[in-house]
N, C-alpha and C positions, 0 to 999 in steps of 0.2 A: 504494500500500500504506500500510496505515497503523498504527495502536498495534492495530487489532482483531485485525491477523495475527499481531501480534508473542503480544499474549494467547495466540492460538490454538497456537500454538506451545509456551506454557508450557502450555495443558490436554492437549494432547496428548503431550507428553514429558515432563512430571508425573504426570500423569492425574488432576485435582484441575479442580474446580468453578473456572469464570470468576471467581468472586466472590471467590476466595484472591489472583487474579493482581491486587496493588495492589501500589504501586509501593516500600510498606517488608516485600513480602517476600525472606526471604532465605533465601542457600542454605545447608541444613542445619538453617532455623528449623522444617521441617515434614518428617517422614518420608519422605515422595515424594520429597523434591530431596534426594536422597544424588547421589555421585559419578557411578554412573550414569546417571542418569538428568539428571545435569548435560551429559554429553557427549551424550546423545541431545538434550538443548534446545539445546547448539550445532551437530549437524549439521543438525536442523530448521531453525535459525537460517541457518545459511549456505545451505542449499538455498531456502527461500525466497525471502529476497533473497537471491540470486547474488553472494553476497561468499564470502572465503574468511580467519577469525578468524585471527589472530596467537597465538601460545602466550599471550604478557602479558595478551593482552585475554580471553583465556578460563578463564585464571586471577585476571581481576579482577572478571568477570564474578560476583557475589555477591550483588545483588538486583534485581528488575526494573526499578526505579529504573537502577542501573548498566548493565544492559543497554542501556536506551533512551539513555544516555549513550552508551556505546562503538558501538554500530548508527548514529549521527548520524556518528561519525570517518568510517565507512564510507559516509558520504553516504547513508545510506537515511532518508530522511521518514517519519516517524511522524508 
């Protein structure tokens, strides 16, 4: 698996064009990523790769940048 699923995860629990998901976007900087739609990107998150988020890390979770930070804790390669 790699950064392409982790994208596809932000289009699909955003519902926002690939070309948004760069890595200084942030949550709340774009209408789509309100709160819920936060928690829908981390149950996609953890259903894909087979982890299961810490409350800290999905509360720190704040732009894709940080995601691919805290998804490496979880040992998943991007």
């Amino acid at each position: 698996m790699g950064s392409s699923v982790l994208v596809q995860c932000f289009v699909e629990a955003l519902g926002v064009d690939e070309k948004l998901v760069v890595d200084d976007l942030e949550y709340n900087s774009i209408a789509q990523w309100d709160s819920v739609a936060h928690m829908t990107l981390i149950a996609a998150l953890e259903e894909r790769f087979d982890i299961m988020l810490d409350t800290d890390d999905i509360i720190d979770m704040s732009s894709v940048a940080k995601a691919k930070e805290i998804l490496k804790k979880y040992e998943v390669t991007l």
